[in-house]
NUMIKE-115787 format. One record per atom (N, C-alpha, C): residue in one letter; x, y, z. Coordinates in pm, whole numbers, plus 50000, padded with zeros to 5 digits. Example, Ala and Ser with C-alpha at 12.3 -4.5 7.8 and 13.67 -1.06 7.14 Angstrom:
2
a513194943150780;a512304955050780;a513204967050780;s512854977550708;s513674989450714;s512905000350787;
***
This chain:
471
x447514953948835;x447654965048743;x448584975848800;x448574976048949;x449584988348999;x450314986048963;x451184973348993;x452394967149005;x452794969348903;x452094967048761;x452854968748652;x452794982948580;x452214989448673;x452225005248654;x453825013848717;x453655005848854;x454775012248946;x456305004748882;x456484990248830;x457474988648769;x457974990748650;x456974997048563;x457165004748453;x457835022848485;x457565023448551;x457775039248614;x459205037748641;x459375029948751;x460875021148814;x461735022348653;x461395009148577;x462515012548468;x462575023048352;x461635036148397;x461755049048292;x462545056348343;x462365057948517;x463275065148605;x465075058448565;x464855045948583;x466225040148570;x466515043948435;x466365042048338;x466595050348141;x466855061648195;x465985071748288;x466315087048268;x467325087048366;x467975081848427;x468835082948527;x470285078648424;x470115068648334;x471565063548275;x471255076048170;x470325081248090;x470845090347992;x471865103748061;x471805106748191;x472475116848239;x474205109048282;x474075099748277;x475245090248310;x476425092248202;x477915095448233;x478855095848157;x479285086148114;x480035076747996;x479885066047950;x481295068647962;x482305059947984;x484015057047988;x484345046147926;x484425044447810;x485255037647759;x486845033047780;x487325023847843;x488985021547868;x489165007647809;x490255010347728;x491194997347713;x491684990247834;x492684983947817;x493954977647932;x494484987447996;x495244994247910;x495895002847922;x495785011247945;x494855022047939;x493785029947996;x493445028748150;x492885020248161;x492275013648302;x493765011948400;x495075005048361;x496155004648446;x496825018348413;x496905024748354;x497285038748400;x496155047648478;x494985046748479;x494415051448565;x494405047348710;x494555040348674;x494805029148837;x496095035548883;x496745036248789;x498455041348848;x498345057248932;x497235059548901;x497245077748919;x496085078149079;x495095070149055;x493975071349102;x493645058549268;x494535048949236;x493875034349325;x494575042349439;x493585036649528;x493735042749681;x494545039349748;x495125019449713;x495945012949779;x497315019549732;x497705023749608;x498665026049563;x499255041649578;x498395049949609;x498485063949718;x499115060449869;x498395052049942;x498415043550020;x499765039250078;x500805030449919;x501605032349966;x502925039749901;x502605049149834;x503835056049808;x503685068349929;x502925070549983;x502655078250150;x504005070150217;x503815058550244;x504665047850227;x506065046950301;x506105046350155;x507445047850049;x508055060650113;x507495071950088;x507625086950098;x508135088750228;x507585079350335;x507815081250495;x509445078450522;x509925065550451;x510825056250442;x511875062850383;x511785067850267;x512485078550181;x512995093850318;x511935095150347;x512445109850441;x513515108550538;x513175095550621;x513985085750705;x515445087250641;x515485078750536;x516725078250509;x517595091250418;x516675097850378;x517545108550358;x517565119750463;x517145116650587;x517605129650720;x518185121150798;x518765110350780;x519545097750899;x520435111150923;x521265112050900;x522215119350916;x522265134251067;x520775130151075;x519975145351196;x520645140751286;x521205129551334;x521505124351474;x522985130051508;x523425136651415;x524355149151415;x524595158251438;x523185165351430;x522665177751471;x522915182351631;x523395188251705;x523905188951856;x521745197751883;x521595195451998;x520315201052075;x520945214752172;x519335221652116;x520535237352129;x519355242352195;x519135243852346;x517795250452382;x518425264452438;x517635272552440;x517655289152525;x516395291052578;x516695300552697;x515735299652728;x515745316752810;x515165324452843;x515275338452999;x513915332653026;x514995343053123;x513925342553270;x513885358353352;x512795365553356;x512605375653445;x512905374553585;x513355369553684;x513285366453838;x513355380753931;x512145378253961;x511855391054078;x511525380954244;x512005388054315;x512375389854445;x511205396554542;x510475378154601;x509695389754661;x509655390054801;x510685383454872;x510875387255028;x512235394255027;x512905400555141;x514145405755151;x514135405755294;x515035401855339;x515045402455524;x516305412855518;x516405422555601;x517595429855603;x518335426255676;x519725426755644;x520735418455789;x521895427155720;x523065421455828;x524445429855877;x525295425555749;x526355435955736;x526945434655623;x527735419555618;x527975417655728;x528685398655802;x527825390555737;x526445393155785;x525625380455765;x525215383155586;x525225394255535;x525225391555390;x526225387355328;x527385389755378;x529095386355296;x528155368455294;x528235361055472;x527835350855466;x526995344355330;x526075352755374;x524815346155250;x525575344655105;x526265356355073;x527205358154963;x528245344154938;x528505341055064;x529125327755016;x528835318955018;x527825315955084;x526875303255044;x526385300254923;x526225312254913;x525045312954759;x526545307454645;x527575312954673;x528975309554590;x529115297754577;x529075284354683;x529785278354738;x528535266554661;x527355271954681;x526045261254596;x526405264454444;x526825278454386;x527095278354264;x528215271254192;x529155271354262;x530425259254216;x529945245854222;x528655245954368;x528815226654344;x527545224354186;x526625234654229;x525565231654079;x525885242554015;x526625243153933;x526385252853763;x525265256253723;x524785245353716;x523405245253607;x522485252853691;x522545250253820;x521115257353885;x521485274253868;x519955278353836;x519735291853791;x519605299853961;x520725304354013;x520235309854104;x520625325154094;x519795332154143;x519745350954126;x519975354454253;x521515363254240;x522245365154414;x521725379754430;x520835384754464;x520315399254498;x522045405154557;x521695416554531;x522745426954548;x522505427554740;x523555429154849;x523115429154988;x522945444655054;x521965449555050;x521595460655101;x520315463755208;x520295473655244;x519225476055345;x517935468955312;x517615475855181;x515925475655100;x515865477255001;x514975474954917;x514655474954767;x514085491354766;x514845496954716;x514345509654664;x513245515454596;x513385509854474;x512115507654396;x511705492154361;x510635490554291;x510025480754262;x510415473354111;x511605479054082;x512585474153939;x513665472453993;x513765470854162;x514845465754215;x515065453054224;x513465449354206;x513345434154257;x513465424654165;x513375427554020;x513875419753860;x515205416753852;x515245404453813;x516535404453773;x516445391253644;x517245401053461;x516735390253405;x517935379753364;x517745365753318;x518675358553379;x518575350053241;x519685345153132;x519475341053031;x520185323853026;x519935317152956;x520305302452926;x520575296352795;x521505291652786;x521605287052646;x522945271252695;x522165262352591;x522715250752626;x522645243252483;x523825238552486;x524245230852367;x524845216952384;x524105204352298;x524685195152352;x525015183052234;x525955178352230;x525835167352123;x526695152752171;x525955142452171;x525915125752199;x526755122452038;x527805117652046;x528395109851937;x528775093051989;x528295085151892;x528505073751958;x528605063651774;x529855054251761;x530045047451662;x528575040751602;x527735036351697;x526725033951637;x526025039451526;x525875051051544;x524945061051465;x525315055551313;x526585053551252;x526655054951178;x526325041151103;x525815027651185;x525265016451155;x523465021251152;x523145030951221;x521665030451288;x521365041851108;x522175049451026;x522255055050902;x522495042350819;x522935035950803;x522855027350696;x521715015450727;x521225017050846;x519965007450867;x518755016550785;x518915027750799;x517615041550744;x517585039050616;x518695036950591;x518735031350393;x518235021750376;x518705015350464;x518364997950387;x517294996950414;x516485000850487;x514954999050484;x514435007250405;x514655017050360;x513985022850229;x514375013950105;x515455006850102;x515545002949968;x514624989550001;x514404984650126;x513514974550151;x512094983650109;x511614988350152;x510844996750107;x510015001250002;x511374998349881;x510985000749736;x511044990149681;x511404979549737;x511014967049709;x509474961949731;x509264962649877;x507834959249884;x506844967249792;x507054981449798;x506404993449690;x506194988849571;x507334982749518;x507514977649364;x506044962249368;x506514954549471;x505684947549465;x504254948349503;x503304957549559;x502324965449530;x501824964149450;x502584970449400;x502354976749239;x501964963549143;x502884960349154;x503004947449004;x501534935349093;x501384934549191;x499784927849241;x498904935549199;x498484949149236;x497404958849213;x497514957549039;x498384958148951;x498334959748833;x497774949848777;x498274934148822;x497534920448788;x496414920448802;x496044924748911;x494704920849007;x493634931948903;x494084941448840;x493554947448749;x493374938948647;x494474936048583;x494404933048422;x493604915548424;x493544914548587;x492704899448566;x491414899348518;x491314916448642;x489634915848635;x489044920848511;x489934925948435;x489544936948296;x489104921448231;x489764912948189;x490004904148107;x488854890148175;x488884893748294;x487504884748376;x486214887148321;x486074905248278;x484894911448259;x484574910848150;x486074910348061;x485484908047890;x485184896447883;x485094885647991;x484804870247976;x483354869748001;x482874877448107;x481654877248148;x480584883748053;x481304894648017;x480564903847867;x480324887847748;x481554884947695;x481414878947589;x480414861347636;x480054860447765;x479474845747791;x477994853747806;x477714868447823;x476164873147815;x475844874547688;x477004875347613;x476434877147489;x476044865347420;x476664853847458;x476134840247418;x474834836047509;x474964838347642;x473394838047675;x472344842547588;x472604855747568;x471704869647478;x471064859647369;x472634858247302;x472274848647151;x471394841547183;x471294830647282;x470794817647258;x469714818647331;x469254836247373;x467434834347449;x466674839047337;x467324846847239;x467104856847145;x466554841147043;x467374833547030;x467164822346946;x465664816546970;x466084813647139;x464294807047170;x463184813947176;x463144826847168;x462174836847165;x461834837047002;x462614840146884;x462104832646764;x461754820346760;x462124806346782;x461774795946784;x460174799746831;x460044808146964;x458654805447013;x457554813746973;x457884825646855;x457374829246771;x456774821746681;x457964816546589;x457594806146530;x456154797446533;x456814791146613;x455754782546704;x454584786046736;x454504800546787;x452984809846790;x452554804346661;x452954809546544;x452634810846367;x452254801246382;x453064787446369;x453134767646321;x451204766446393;x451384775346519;x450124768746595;x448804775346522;x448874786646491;x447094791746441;x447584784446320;x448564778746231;x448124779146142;x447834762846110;x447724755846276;x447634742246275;x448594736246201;x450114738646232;x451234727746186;x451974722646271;x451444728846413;x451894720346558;x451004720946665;x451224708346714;x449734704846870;x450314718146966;x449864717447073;x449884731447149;x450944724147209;x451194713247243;x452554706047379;x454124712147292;x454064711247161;x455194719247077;x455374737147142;x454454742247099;x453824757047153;x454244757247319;x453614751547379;x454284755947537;x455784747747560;x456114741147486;x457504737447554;x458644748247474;x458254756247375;x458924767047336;x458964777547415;x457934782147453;x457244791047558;x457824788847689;x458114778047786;x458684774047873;x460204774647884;x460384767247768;x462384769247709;x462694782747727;x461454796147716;x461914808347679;x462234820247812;x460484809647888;x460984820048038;x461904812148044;x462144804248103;x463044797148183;x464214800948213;x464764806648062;x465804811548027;x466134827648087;x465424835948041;x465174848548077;x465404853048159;x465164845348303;x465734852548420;x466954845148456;x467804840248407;x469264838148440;x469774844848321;x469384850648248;x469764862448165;x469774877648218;x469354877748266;x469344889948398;x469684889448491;x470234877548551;x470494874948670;x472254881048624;x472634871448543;x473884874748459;x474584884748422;x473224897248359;x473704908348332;x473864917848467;x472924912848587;x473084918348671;x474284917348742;x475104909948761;x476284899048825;x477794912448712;x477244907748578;x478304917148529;x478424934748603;x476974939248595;x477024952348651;x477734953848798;x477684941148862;x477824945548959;x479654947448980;x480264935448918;x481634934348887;x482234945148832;x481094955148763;x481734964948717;x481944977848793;x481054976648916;x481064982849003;x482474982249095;x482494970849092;x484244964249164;x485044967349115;x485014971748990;x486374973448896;x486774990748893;x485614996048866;x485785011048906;x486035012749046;x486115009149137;x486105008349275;x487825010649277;x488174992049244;x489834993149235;x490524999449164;x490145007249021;x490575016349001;x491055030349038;x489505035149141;x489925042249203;x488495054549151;x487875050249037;x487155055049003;x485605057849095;x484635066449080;x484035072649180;x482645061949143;x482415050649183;x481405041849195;x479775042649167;x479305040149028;x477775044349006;x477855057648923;x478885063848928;x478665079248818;x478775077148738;x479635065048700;x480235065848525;x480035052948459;x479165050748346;x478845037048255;x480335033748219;x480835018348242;x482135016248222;x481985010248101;x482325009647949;x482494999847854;x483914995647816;x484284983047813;x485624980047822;x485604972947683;x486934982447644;x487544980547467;x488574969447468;x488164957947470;x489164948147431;x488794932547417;x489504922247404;x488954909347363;x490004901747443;x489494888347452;x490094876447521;x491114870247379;x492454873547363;x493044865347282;x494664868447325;x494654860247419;x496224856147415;x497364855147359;x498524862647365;x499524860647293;x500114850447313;x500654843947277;x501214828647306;x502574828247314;x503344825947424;x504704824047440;x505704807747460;x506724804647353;x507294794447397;x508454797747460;x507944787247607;x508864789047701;x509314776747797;x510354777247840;x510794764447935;x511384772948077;x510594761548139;x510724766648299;x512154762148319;x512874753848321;x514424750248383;x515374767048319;x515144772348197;x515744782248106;x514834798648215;x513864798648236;x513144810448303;x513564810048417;x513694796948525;x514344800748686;x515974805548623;x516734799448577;x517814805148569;x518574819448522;x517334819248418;x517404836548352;x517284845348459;x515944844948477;x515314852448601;x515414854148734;x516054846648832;x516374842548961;x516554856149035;x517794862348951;x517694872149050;x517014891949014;x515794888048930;x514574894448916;x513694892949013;x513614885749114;x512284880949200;x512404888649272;x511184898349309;x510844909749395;x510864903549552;x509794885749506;x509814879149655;x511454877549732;x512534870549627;x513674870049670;x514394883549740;x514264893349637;x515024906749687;x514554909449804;x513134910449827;x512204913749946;x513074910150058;x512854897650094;x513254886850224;x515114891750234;x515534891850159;x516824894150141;x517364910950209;x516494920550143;x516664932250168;x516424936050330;x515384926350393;x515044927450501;x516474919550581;x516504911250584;x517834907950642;x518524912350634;x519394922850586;x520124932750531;x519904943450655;x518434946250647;x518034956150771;x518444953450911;x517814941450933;x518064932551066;x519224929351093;x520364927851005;x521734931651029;x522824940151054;x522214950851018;x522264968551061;x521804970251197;x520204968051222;x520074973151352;x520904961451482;x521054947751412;x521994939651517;x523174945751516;x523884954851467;x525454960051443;x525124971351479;x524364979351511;x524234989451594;x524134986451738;x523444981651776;x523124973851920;x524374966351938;x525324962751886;x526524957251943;x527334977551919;x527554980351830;x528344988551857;x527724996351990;x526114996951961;x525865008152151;x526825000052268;x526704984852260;x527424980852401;x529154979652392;x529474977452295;x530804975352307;x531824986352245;x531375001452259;x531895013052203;x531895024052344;x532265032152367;x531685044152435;x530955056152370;x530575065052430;x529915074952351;x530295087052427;x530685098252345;x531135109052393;x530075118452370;x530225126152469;x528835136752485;x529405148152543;x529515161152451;x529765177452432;x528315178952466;x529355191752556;x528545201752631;x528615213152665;x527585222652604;x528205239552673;x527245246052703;x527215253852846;x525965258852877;x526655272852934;x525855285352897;x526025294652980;x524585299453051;x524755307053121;x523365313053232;x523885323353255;x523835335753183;x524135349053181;x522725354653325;x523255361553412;x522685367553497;x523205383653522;x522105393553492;x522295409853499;x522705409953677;x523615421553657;x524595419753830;x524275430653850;x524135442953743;x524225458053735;x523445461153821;x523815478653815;x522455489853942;x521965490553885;x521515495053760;x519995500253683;x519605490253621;x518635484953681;x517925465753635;x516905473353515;x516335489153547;x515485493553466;x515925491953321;x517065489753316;x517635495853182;x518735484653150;x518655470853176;x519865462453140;x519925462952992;x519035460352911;x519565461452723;x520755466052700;x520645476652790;x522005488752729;x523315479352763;x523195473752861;x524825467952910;x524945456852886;x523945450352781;x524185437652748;x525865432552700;x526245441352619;x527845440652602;x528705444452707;x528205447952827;x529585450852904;x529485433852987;x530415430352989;x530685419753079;x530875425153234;x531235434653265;x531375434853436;x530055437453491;x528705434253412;x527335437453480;x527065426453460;x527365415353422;x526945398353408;x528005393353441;x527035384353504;x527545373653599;x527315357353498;x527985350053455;x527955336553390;x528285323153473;x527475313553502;x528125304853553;x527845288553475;x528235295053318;x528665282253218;x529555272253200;x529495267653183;x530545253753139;x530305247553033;x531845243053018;x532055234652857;x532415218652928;x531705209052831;x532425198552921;x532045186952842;x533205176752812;x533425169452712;x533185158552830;x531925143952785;x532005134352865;x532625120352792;x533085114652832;x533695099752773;x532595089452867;x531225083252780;x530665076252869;x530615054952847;x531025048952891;x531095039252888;x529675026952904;x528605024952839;x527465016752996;x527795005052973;x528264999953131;x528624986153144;x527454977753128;x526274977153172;x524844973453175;x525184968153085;x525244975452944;x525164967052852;x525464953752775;x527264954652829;x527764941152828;x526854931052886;x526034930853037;x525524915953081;x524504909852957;x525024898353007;x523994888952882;x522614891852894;x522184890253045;x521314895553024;x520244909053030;x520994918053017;x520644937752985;x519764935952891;x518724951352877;x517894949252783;x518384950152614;x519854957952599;x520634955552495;x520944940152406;x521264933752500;x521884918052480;x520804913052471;x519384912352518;x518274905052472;x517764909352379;x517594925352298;x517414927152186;x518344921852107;x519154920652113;x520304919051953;x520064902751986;x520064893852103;x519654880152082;x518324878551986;x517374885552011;x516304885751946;x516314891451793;x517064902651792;x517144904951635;x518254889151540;x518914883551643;x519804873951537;x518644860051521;x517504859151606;x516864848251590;x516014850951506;x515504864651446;x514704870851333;x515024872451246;x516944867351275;x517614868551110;x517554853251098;x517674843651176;x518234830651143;x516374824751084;x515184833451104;x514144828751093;x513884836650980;x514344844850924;x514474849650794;x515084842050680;x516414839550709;x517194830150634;x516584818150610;x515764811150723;x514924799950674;x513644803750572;x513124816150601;x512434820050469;x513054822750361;x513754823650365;x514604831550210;x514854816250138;x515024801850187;x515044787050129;x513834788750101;x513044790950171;x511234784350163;x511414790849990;x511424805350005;x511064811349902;x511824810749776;x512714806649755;x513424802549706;x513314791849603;x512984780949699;x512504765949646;x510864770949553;x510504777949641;x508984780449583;x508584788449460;x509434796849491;x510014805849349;x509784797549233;x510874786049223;x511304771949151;x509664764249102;x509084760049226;x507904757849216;x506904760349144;x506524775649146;x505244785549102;x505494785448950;x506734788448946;x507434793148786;x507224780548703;x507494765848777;x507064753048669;x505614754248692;x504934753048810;x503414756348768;x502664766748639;x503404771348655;x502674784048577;x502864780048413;x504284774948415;x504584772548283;x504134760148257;x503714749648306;x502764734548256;x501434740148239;x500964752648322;x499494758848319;x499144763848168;x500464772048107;x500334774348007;x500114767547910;x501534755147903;x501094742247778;x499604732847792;x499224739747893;x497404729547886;x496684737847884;x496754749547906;x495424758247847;x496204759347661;x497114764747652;x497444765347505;x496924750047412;x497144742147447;x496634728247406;x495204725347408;x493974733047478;x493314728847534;x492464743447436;x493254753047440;x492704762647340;x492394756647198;x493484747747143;x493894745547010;x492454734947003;x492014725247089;x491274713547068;x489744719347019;x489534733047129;x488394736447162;x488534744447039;x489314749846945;x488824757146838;x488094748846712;x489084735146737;x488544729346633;x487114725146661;x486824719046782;x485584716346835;x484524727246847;x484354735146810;x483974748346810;x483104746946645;x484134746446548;x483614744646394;x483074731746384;x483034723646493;x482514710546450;x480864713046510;x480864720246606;x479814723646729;x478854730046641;x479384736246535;x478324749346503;x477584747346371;x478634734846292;x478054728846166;x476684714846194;x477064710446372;x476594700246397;x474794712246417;x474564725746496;x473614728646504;x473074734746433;x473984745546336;x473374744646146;x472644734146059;x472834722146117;x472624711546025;x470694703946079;x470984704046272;x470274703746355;x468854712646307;x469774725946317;x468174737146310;x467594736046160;x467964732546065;x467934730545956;x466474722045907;x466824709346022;x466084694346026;x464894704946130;x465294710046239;x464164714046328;x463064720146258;x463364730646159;x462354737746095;x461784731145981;x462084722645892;x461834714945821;x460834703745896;x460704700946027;x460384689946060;x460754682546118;x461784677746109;x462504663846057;x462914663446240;x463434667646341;x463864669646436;x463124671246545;x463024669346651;x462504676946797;x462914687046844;x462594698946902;x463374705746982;x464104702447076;x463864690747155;x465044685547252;x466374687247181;x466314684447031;x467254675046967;x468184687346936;x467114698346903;x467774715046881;x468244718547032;x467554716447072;x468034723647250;x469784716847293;x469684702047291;x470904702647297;x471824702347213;x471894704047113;x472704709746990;x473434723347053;x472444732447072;x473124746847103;x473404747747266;x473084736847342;x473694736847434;x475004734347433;x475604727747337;x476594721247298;x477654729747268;x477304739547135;x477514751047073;x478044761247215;x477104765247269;x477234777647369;x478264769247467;x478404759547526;x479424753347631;x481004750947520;x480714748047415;x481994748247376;x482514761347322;x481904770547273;x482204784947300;x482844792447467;x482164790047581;x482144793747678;x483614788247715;x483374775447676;x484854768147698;x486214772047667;x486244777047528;x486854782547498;x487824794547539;x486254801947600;x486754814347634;x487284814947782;x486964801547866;x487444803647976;x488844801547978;x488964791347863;x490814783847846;x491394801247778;x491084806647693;x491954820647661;x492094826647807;x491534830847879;x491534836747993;x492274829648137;x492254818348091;x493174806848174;x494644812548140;x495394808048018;x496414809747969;x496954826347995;x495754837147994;x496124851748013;x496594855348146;x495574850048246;x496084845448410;x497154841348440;x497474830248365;x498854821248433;x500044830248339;x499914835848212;x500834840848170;x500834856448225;x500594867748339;x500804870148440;x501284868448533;x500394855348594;x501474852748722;x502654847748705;x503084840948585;x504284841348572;x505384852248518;x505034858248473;x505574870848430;x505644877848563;x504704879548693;x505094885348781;x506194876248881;x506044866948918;x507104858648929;x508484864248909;x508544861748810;x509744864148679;x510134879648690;x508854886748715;x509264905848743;x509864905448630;x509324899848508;x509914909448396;x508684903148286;x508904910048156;x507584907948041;x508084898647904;x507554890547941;x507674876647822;x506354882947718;x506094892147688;x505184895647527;x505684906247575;x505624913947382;x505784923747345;x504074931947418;
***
């Protein structure tokens, strides 16, 4: 008695839980534009896309020269006092290290007794360096930035047109699964009258009780693969809002549409030739080799080009007496001291020429990733050829196979009209009814799996093809 206390409770909670539930109705079309806005994979990859895109429209940065600055405060915190000789000395040492290193920042204290004050001992000291690497390559390593974005929007494109299928399969999977519960539904709904019936036939003594329980039996029996079923759909529907993108369990999904195929005549020898060079797979493999031929033509131009490299650096150093107050003399030049340079390099790397440098083993390796490309681009090619006659013989046998099962369908349903007819009258067994509408419901079911056959393959060939054979 609990049990059927506590599972009654269970499915009032579950009623009061779906009446607060939003109900979404979507077509096809509906559902793949939401998908277009919402699927995670397809965010995923126009992030992508977007990365690839930035790439190739800033190639051009490797132009840009590197421009650092930098000061420096330098205070002084020993001083040894010595003879005006031995400072001239120091004075030219300190000269003689500044001609051989430029670049080093060194601060020549003024040569005197002692530091006077304690703003004697600052001295501020500025840097600025500018540099720019030009080398013929660059301008192969920019058209490699492209071509992988347009590779890019190839793979992107193809994304898309999978995620969109992989939708419109499952939409059209679900109206299959809807419309085969509803023939379950029908045909438990049937034996549950029959076993009504049968209740009546029995008090009123017009059937032994073995009639009565094998109705009764026919009826559970049935019942829980009727739920099992509807459960199986719920759950698919859970999958489908998922890949949509939609927020899983908030929203009752009801899907507006039917299993009926548009029917296209078509010949595969006339579709590879139309279509050939529509194939996302072809462009794909293609576009990538394209890439891999760029970055191999960069890697030859790094070794067999030179590269010139500009350069200008100054290191402004305050020379003046009043260190308290340099701002002011920033414009006079005879209180700064500079020891900048401009300097244009012409650089050659021989390294690179040996066969075997780490240059020459990359570009060996990028030409064996093209020659192993090019053998994909046949594979795919031939297969292309392949898929496209599959798809199109798939069609003439589900279309054929549609046409048989319709007629068999009106033959199915007059044969268990005629059946239930004799059953209630008498004249029949229920075995004789049972498989009648077994008959009925499998050639229905049948039916509907061949429409949904033909909707599949006329997809994948259409994606194939990357273009739309129905209006």
């Amino acid at each position: 008695m609990k049990k059927k206390i506590l599972g009654a409770a269970c499915i009032a909670l579950f009623a009061y839980a779906l009446s607060f539930a939003d109900t979404v109705s979507l077509t096809l079309d509906q559902a793949v534009e939401y998908a277009m806005k919402n699927n995670r994979t397809l965010k995923s990859n126009d992030i992508d896309l977007a990365i690839k895109e930035r790439a190739a429209k800033y190639s051009w940065n490797v132009f840009i020269p590197t421009v650092n600055v930098s000061g420096t405060m330098s205070r002084a915190n020993e001083y040894n006092p010595s003879s005006k000789a031995s400072g001239q000395m120091m004075s030219s040492m300190m000269g003689m290290i500044s001609t051989l290193h430029p670049e080093a920042l060194i601060t020549i204290p003024s040569v005197k007794d002692d530091y006077d004050e304690e703003k004697d001992r600052w001295t501020p000291v500025g840097s600025l360096n500018v540099s720019l690497n030009l080398s013929l390559s660059y301008i192969y390593k920019m058209k490699a930035a492209k071509a992988d974005y347009e590779a890019g929007k190839i793979t992107w494109e193809q994304s898309q047109n999978e995620t969109i299928v992989s939708i419109k399969k499952l939409f059209y999977g679900l109206l299959l699964q809807q419309e085969s519960l509803k023939i379950d539904k029908a045909s438990l709904e049937n034996k549950r009258q029959r076993m009504v019936q049968a209740e009546t036939n029995f008090r009123n003594g017009a059937i032994p009780r073995l009639s009565l329980l094998q109705t009764q039996v026919d009826y559970q029996n049935t019942k829980p693969n009727v739920e099992t079923a509807e459960q199986s759909l719920n759950q698919q529907l859970d999958t489908f809002a998922f890949l949509l993108g939609m927020p899983v369990g908030e929203d009752t999904i009801i899907l507006d549409g039917s299993i009926e195929p548009t029917f296209v005549d078509v010949s595969s020898e006339n579709l590879i030739d139309q279509y050939r060079s529509n194939s996302l797979a072809i462009k794909g493999v293609e576009a990538n080799i394209d890439v891999l031929k760029l970055n191999l033509q960069t890697l030859n131009m790094a070794a067999w080009t030179p590269a010139l490299a500009l350069s200008f650096t100054s290191t402004p150093a305050y020379i003046g007496s009043d260190k308290s107050d340099w701002l002011k003399d920033i414009g006079d030049r005879d209180k700064w001291y500079d020891s900048g340079t401009l300097s244009f390099t012409l650089a050659f790397n021989v390294t690179n020429l040996l066969p075997w440098s780490t240059n020459r083993q990359q570009a060996q390796d990028l030409q064996a990733n093209i020659d192993k490309l090019n053998l994909t681009l046949e594979t795919v090619k031939e297969n292309y050829k392949l898929e496209v006659r599959q798809a199109v013989d798939k069609l003439e046998q589900a279309r054929t196979k549609i046409e048989s099962m319709t007629r068999n369908i009106t033959l199915a349903q007059e044969a268990y009209d005629a059946t239930y007819r004799n059953y209630r009258n008498g004249m029949t067994e229920l075995l004789d009814l049972r498989d009648s509408e077994t008959s009925l419901n499998q050639a229905k079911l049948g039916l509907l799996n061949q429409k949904f056959e033909y909707i599949s393959a006329l997809l994948d060939l259409e994606t194939k093809l990357n273009t739309k054979l129905t209006q």
